[in-house]
C-alpha positions as CSV (number, residue, x, y, z in Angstrom):
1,X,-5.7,-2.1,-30.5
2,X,-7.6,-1.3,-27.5
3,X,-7.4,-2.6,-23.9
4,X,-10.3,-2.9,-22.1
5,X,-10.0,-2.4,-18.4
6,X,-8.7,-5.2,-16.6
7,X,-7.4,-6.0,-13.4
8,X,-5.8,-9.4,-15.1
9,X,-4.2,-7.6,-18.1
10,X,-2.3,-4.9,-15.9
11,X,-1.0,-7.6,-13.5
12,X,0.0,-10.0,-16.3
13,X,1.7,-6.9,-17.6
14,X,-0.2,-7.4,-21.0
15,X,-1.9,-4.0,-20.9
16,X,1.5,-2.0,-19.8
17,X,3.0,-4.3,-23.0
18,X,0.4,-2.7,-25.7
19,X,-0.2,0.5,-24.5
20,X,4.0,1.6,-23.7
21,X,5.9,-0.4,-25.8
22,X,5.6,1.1,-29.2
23,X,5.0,-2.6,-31.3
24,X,1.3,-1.7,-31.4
25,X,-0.7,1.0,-32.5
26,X,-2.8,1.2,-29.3
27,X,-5.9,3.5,-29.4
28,X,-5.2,4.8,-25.1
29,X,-2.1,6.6,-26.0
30,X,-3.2,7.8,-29.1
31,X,-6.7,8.9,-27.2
32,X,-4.5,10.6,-24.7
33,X,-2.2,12.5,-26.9
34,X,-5.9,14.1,-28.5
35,X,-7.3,17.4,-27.9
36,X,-10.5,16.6,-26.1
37,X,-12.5,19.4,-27.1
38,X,-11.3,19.5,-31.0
39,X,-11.0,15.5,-31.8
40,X,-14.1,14.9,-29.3
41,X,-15.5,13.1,-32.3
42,X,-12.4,11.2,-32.9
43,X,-12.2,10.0,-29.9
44,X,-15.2,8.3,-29.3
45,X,-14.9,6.7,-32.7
46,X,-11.6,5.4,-31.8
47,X,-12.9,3.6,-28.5
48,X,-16.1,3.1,-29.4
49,X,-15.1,0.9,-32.3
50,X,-11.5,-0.3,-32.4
51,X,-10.3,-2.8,-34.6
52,X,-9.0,-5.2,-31.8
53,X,-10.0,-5.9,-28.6
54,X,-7.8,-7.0,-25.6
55,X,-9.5,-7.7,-22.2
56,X,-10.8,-10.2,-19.9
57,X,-13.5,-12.2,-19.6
58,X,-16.3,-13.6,-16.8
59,X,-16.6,-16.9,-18.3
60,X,-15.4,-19.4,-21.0
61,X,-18.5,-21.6,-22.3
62,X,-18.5,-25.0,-23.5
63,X,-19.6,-24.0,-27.1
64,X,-16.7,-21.2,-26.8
65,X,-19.0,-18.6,-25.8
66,X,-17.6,-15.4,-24.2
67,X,-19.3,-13.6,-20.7
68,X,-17.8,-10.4,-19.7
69,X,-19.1,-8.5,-17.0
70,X,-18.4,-5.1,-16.2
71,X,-18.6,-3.1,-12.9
72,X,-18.5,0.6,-15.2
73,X,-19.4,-1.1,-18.5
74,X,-16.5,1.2,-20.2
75,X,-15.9,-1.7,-22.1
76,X,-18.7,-3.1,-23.6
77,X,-19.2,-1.1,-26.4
78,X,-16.1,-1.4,-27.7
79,X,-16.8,-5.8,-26.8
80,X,-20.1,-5.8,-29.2
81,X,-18.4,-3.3,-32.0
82,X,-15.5,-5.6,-32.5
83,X,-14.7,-8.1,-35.2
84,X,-16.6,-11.6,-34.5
85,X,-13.2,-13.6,-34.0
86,X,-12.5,-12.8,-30.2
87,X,-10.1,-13.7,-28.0
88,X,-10.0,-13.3,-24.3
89,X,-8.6,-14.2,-21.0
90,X,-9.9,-15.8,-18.2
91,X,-8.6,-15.5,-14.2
92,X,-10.3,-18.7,-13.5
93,X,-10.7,-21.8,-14.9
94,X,-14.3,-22.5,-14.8
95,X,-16.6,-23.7,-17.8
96,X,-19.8,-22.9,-17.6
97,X,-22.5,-25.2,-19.8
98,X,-24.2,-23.3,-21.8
């Protein structure tokens, strides 16, 4: 499980949740706890392409589409490599048409 950067998951105390707690098996501590010269390869497997996906999104649309924007785009290769069914969160409650 991966968190994607998120200033609404680390307030809402989601990210702290997956990443500390020990109930997931969370790719960031797991990355961390790496040698970054001999699991280099590894590495970037295991965030480009996690399993699950936790992060925010920029909009909710009408047909259930998901917008994320990113200011370091970090995240959005692990967005498009993820299984279709997504789930995400939203700071505001806007719908956009699509």
């Amino acid at each position: 499980m991966f968190t994607a950067a998120s200033e609404t998951l680390r307030l809402s105390g989601i990210d702290a949740d997956i990443n500390t707690s020990g109930r997931y098996q969370a790719v960031k501590p797991r990355v961390l706890a790496m040698d970054r010269i001999t699991c280099a390869d590894d590495i970037r497997r295991l965030l480009a392409s996690p399993d699950v996906v936790v992060g925010s999104v920029a909009a909710l649309t009408e047909t259930g589409s998901l917008a994320a924007a990113s200011a370091s785009g970090s995240q959005l290769p692990a967005y498009a490599a993820a299984p279709p069914a997504r789930s995400g969160s939203s700071g505001r409650r806007r719908w956009y048409p699509t």
